[in-house]
mmCIF file of the N, C-alpha and C atoms, coordinates in Angstrom:
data_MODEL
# 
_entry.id   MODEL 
# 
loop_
_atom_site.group_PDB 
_atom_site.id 
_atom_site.type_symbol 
_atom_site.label_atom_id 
_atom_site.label_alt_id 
_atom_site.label_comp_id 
_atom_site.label_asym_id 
_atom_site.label_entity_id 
_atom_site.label_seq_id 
_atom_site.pdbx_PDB_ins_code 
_atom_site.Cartn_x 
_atom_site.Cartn_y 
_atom_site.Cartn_z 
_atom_site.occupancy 
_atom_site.B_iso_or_equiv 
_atom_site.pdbx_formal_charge 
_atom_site.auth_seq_id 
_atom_site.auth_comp_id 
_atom_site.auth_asym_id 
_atom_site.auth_atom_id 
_atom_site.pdbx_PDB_model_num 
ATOM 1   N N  . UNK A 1 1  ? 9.835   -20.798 -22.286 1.00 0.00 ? 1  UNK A N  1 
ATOM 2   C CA . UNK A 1 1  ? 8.792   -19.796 -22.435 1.00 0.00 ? 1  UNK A CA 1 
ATOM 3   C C  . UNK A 1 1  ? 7.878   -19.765 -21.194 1.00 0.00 ? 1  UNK A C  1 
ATOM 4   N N  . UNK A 1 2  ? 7.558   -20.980 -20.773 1.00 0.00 ? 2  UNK A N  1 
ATOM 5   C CA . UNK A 1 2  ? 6.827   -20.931 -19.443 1.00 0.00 ? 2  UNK A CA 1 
ATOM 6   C C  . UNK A 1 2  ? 7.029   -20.474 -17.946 1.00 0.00 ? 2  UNK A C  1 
ATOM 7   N N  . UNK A 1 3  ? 8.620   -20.808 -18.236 1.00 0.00 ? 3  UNK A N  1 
ATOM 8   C CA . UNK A 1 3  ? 9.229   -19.819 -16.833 1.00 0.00 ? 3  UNK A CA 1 
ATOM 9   C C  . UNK A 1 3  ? 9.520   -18.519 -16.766 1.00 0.00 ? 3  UNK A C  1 
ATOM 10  N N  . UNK A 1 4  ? 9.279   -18.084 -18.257 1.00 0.00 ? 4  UNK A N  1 
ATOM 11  C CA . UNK A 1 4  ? 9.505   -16.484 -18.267 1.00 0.00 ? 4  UNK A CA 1 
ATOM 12  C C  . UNK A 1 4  ? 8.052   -16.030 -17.887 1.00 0.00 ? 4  UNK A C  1 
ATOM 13  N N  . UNK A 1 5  ? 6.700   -16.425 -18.465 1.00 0.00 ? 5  UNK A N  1 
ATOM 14  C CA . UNK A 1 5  ? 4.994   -16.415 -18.193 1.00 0.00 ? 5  UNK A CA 1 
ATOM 15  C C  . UNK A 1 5  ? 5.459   -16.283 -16.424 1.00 0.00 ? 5  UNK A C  1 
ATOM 16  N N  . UNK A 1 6  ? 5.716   -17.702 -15.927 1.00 0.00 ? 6  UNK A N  1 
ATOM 17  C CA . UNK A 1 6  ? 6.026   -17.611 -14.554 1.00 0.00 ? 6  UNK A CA 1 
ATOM 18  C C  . UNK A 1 6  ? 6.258   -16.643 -14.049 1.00 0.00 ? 6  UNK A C  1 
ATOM 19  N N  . UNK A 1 7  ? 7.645   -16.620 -14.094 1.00 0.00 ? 7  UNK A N  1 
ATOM 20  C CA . UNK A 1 7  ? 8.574   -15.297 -13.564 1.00 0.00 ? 7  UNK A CA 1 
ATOM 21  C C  . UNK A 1 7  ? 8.173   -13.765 -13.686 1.00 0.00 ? 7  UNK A C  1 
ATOM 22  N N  . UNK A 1 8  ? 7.441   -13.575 -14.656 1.00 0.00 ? 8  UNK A N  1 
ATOM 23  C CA . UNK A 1 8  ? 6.783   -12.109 -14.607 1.00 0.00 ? 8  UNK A CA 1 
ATOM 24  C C  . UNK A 1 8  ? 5.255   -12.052 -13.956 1.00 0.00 ? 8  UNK A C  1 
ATOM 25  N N  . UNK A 1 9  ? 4.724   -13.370 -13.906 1.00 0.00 ? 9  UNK A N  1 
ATOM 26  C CA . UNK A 1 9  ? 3.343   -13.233 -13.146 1.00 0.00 ? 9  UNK A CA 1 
ATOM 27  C C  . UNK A 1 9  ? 3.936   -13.208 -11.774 1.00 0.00 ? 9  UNK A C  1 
ATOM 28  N N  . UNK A 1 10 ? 4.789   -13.907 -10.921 1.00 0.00 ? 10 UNK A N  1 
ATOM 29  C CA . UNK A 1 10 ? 5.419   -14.039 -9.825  1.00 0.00 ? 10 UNK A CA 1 
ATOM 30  C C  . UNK A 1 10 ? 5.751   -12.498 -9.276  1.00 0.00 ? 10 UNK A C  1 
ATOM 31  N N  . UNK A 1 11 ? 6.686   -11.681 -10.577 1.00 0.00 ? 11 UNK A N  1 
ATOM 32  C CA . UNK A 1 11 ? 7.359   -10.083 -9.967  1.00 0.00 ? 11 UNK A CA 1 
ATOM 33  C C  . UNK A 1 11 ? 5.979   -9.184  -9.841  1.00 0.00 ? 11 UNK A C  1 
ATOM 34  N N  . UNK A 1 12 ? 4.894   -9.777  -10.636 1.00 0.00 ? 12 UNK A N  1 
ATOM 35  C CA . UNK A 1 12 ? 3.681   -8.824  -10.926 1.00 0.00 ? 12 UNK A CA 1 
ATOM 36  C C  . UNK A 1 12 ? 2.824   -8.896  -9.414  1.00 0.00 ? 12 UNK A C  1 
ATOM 37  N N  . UNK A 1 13 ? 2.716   -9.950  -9.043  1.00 0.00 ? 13 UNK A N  1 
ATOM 38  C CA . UNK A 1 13 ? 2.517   -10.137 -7.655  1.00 0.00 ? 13 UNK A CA 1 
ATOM 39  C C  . UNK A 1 13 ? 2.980   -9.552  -6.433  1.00 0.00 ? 13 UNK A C  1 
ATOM 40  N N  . UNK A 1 14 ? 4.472   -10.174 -6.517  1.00 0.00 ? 14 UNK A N  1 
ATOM 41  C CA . UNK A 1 14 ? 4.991   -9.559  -5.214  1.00 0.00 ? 14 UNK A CA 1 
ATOM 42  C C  . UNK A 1 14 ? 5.245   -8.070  -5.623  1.00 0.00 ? 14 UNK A C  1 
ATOM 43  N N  . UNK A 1 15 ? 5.017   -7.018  -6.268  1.00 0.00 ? 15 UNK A N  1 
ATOM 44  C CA . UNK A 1 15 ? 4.733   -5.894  -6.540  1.00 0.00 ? 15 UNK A CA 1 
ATOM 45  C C  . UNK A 1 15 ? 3.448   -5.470  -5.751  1.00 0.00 ? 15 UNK A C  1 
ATOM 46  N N  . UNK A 1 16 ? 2.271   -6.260  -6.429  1.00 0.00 ? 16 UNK A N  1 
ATOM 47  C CA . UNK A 1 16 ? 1.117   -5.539  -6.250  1.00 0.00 ? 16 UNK A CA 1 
ATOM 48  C C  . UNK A 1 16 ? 1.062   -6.334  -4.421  1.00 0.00 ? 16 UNK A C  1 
ATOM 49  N N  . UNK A 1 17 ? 1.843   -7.134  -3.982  1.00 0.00 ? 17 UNK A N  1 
ATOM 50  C CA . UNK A 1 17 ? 1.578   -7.237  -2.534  1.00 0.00 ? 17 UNK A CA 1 
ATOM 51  C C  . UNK A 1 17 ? 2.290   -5.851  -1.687  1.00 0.00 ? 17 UNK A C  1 
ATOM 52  N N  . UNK A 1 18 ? 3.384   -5.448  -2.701  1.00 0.00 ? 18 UNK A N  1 
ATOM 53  C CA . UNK A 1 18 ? 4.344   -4.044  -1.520  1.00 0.00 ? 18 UNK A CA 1 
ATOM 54  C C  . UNK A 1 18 ? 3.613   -3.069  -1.844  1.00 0.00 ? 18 UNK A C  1 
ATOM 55  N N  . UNK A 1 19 ? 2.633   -2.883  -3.039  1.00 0.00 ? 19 UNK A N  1 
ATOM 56  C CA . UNK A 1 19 ? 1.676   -1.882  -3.378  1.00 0.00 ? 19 UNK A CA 1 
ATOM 57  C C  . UNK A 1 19 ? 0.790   -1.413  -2.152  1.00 0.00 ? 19 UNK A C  1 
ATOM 58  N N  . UNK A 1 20 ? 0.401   -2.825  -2.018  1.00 0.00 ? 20 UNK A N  1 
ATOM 59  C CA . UNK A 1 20 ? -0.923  -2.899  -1.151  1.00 0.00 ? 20 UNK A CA 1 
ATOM 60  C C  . UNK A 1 20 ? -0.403  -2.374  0.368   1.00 0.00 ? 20 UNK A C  1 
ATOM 61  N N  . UNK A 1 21 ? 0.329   -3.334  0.882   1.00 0.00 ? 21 UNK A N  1 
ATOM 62  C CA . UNK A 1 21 ? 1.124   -3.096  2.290   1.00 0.00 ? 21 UNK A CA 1 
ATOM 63  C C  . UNK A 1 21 ? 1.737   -1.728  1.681   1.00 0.00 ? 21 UNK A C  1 
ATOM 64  N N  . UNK A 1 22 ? 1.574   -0.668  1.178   1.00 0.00 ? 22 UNK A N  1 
ATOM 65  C CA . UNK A 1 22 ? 2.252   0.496   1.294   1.00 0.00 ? 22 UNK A CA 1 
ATOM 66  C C  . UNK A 1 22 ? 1.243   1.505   1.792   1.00 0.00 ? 22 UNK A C  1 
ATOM 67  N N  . UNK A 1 23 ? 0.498   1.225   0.578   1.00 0.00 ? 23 UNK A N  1 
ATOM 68  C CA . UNK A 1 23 ? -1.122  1.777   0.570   1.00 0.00 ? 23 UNK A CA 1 
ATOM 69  C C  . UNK A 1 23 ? -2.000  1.912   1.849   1.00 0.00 ? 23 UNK A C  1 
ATOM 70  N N  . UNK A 1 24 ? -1.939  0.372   2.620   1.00 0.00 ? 24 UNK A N  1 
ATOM 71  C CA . UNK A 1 24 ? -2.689  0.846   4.111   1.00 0.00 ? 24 UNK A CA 1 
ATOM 72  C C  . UNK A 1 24 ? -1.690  1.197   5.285   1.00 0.00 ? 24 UNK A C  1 
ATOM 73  N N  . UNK A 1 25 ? -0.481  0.837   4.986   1.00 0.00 ? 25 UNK A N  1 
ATOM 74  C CA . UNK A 1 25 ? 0.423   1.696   5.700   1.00 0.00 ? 25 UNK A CA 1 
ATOM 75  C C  . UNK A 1 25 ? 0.316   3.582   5.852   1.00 0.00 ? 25 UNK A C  1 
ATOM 76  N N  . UNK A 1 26 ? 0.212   4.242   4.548   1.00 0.00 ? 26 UNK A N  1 
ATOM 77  C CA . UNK A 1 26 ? -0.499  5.347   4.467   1.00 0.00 ? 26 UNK A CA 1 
ATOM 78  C C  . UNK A 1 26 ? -1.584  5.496   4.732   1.00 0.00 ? 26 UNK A C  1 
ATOM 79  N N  . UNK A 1 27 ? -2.469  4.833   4.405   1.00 0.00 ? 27 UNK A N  1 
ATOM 80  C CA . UNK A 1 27 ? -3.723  5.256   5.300   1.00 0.00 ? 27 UNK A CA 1 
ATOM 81  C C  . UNK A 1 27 ? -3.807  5.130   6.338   1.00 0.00 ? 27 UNK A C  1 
ATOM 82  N N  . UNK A 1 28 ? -3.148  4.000   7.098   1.00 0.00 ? 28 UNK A N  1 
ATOM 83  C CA . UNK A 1 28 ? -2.804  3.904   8.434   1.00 0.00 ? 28 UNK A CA 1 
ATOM 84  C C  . UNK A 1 28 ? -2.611  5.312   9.260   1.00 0.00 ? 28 UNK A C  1 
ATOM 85  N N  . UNK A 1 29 ? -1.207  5.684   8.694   1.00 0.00 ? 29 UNK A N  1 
ATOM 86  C CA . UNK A 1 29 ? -0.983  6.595   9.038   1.00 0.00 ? 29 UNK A CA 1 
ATOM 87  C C  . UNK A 1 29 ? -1.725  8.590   8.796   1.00 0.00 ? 29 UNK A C  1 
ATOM 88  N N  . UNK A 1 30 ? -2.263  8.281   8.174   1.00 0.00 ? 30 UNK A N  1 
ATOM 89  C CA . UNK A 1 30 ? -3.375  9.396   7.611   1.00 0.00 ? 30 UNK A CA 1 
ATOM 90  C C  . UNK A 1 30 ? -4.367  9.613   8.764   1.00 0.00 ? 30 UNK A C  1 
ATOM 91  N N  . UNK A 1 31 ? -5.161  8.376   8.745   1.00 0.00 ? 31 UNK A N  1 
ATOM 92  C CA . UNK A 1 31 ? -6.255  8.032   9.743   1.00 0.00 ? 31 UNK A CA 1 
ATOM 93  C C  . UNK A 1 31 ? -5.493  8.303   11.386  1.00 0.00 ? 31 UNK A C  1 
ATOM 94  N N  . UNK A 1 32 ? -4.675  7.856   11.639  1.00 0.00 ? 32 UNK A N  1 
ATOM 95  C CA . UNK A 1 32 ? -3.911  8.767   12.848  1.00 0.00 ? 32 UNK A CA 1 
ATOM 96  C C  . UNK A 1 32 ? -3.905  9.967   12.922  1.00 0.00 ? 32 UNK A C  1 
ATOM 97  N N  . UNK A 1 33 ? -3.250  10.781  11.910  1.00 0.00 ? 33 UNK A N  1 
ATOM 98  C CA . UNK A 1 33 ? -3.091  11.886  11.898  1.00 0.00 ? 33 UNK A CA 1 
ATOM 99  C C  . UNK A 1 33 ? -4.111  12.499  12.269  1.00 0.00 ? 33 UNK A C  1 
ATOM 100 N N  . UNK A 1 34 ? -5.361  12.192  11.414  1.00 0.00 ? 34 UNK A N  1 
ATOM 101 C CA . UNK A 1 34 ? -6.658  13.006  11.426  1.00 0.00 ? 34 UNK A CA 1 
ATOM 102 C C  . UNK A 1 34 ? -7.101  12.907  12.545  1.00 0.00 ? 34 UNK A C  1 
ATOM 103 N N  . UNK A 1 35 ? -6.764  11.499  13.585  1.00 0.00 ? 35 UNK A N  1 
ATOM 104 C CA . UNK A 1 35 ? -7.438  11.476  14.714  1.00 0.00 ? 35 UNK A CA 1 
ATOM 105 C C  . UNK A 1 35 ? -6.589  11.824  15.718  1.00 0.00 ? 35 UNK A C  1 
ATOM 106 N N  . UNK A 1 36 ? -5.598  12.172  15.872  1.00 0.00 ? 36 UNK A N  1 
ATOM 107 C CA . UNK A 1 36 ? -4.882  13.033  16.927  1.00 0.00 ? 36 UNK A CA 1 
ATOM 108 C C  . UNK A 1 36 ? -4.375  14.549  16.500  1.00 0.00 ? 36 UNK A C  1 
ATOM 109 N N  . UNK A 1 37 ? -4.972  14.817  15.578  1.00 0.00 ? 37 UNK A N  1 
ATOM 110 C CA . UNK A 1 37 ? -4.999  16.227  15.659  1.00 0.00 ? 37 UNK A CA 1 
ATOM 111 C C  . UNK A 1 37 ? -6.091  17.370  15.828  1.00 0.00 ? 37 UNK A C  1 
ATOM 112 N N  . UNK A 1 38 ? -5.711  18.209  16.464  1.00 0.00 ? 38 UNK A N  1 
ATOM 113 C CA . UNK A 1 38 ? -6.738  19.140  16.959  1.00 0.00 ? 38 UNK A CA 1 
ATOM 114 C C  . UNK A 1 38 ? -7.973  19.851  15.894  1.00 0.00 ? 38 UNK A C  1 
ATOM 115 N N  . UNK A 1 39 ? -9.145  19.317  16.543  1.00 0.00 ? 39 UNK A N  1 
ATOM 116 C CA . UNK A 1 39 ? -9.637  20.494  15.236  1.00 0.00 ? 39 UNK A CA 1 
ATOM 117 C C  . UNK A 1 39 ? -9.365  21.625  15.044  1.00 0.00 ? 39 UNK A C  1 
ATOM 118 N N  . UNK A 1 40 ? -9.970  22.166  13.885  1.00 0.00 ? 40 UNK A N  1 
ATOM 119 C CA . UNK A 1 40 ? -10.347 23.773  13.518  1.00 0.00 ? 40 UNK A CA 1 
ATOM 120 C C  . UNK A 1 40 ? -11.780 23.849  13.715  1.00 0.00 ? 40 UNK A C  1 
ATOM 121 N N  . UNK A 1 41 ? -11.496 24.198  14.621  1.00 0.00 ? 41 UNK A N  1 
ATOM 122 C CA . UNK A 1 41 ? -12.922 25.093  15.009  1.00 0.00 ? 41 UNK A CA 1 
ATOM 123 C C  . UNK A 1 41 ? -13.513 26.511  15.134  1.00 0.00 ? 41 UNK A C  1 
ATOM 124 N N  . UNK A 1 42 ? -12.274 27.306  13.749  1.00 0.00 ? 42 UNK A N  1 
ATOM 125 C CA . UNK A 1 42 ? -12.293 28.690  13.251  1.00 0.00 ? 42 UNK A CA 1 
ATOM 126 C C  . UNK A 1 42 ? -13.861 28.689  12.080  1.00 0.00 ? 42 UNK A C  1 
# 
């Protein structure tokens, strides 16, 4: 019973770590965008 507790707190983790590293990867890339692109100045 304890290695199953384990084993799903363990997948719940390395989840919410590719969550995270996805997350500022997109913003990463967002925050680029916004800053190398031209304004509108219509």
């Amino acid at each position: 019973m304890l290695k199953k507790i384990l084993l799903v707190v363990g997948v719940v983790g390395v989840a919410a770590l590719v969550y995270k590293k996805v997350k500022e990867s997109n913003d990463e890339r967002a925050l680029w965008h916004e800053a190398t692109t031209a304004p509108d100045l219509r």
